[in-house]
C-alpha positions as CSV (number, residue, x, y, z in Angstrom):
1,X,142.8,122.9,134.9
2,X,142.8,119.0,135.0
3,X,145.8,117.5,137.3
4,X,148.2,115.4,135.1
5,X,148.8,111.9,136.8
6,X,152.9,112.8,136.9
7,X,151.8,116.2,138.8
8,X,149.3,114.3,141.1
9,X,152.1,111.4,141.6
10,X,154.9,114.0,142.6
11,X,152.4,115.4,145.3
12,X,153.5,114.0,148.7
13,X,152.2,110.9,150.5
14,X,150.0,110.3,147.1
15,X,150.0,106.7,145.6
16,X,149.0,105.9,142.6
17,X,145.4,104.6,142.9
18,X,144.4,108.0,144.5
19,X,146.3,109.9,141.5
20,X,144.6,107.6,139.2
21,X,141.4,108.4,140.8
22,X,141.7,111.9,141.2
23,X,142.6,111.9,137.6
24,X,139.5,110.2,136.2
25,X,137.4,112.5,138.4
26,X,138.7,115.5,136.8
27,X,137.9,113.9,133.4
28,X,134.3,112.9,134.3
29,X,131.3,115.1,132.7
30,X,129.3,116.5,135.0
31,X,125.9,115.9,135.3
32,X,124.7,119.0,133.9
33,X,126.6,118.7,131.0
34,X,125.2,115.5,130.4
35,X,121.7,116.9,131.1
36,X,122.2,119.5,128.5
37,X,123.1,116.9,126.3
38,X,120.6,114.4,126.6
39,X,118.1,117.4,126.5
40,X,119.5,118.3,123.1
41,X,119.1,114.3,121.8
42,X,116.1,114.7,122.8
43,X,115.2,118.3,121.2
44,X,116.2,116.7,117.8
45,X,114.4,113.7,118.4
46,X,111.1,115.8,119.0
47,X,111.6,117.9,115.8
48,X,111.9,114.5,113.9
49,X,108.6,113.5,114.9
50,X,107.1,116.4,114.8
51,X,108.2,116.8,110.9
52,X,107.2,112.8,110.8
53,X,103.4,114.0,111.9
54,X,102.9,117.0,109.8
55,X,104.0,115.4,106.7
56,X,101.8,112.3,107.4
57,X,98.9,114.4,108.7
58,X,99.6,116.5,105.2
59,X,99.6,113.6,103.2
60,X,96.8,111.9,104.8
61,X,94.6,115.2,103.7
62,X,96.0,114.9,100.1
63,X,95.1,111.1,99.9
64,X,91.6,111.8,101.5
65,X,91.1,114.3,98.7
66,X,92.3,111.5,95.9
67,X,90.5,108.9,97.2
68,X,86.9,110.9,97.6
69,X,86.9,110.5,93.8
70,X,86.9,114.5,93.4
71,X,87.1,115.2,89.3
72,X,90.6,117.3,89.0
73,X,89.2,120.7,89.2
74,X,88.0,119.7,92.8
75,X,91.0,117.8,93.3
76,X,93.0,120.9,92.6
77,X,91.2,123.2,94.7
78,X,91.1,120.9,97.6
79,X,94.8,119.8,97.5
80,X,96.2,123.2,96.7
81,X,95.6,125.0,100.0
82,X,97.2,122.1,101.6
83,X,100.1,121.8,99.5
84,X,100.6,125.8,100.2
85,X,100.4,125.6,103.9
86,X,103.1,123.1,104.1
87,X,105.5,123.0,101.2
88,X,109.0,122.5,103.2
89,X,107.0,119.8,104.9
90,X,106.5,118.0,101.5
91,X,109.8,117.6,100.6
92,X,111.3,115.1,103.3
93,X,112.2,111.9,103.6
94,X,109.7,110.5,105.7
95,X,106.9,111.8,103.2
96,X,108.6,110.1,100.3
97,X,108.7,106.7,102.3
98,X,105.1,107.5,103.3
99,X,104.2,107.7,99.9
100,X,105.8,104.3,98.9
101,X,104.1,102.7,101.8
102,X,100.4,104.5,100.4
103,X,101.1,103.4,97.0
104,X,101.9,99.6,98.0
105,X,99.2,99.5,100.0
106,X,97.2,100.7,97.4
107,X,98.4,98.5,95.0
108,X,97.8,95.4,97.6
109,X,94.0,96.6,97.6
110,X,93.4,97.0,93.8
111,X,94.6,94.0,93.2
């Protein structure tokens, strides 16, 4: 239980810098629990970038299918094992923005 500054200040010979002190020491996270935190920033972090690569690394496959210059019979064959190996992978935000960027790009180039 965490010492309240009254119950710390009725202690004898305490003054009130040491209660003060003790108090904010009881308050204080521990290291480990800010270990476990930091290591569960981090966790998320890594499972954003991973779903940042596999959506880019599936999106990268679809575009090096369109741009070969397949006819769409090939272009369907090629791109449908890849959209079936990674379908909640297509649907994020990351791939949408990747898209946008593709598509400006491409746009920049035809141009």
């Amino acid at each position: 239980m965490i010492p309240t500054v009254q119950s710390l200040l009725l202690a004898p010979n305490t003054e009130i810098s040491d209660a003060l002190e003790t108090r904010l020491k009881s308050l204080s996270i521990t290291h480990s629990e800010t270990d476990k935190t930091i290591l569960q920033l981090q966790a998320r972090e890594i499972k954003r970038e991973n779903t940042f690569l596999e959506n880019r690394s599936t999106l990268e496959s679809i575009f090096a299918a369109i741009d070969a210059g397949e006819n769409l019979d090939q272009l369907k064959n090629s791109i449908t094992p890849i959209l079936e190996s990674a379908p909640s992978s297509i649907n994020s935000v990351e791939v949408f923005r990747f898209i946008l960027k593709h598509g400006m790009l491409s746009e920049t180039i035809n141009m």
